[in-house]
N, C-alpha and C positions, 0 to 999 in steps of 0.2 A: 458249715455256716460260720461267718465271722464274730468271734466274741461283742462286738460293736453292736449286729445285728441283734441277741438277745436283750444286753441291755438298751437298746433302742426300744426296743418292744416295753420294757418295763415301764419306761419311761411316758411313751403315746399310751399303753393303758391307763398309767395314772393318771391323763392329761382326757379322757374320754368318758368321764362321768361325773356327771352332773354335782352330785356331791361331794366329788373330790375336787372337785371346779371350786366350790362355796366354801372350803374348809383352806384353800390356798387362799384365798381371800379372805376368811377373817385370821390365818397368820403373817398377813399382809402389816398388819398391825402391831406384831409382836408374839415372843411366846406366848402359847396360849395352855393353860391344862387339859387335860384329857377331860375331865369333870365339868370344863368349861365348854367345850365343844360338845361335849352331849347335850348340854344346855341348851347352846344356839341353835345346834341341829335339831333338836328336839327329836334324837335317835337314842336306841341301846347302848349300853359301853360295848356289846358285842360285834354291834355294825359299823359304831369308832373305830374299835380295836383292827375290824377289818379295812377297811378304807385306809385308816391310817399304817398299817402293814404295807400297802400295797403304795403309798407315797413314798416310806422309807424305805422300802426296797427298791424305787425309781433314784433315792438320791434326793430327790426335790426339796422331802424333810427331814428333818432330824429329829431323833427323840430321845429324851434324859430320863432316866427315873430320877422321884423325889420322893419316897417312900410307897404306899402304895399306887401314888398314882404316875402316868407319865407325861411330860410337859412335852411341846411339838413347835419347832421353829423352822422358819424356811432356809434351806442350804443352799448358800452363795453358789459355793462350786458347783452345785448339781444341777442348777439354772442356767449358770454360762454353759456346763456341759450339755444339756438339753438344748440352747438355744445353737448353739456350733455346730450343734448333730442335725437341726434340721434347716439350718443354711446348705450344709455339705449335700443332706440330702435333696435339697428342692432347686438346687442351682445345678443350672446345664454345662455341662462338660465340652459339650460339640461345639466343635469349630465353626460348622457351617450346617445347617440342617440337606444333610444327604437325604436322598429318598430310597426308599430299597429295593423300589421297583422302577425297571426302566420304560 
């Protein structure tokens, strides 16, 4: 399987749930803190902790510690990289649509 193929995978998971949908939108706006997105979520820091694991292991965010908590901003590159990956993927290659049966 090609390296591309996993992190592609990383990538449409974080892009497939609902709440990781709502948390790329409110850092739409700007860093946000961890303490602050629990807030808005009105979830645990353990279900932050998770969602937001599974954003920055796509790339899409970033995360800083600032003591104990950690601050979460949207990653330029990880965007264009997502969005390239699924041009590549949804655009046709063929020339002409052959049939495979005659």
């Amino acid at each position: 399987m090609k390296a591309n193929y996993v992190k592609d995978a990383k990538i449409f998971k974080a892009l497939c749930d609902v709440k990781r949908l709502h948390i790329l939108e409110l850092l739409q706006s700007g860093e946000k803190c961890a303490c602050v997105l629990i807030e808005e979520m009105n979830m645990g820091q353990s279900s932050i902790s998770y969602h937001m694991k599974v954003l920055c292991e796509s790339g899409l965010v970033i995360g800083r510690q600032e003591g104990k908590w950690t601050h979460y901003r949207l990653n330029k590159e990880g965007r264009e990289y997502a969005v390239k990956r699924l041009l590549e993927l949804t655009t046709s290659t063929a020339e002409n649509n052959i049939k495979c049966c005659k």
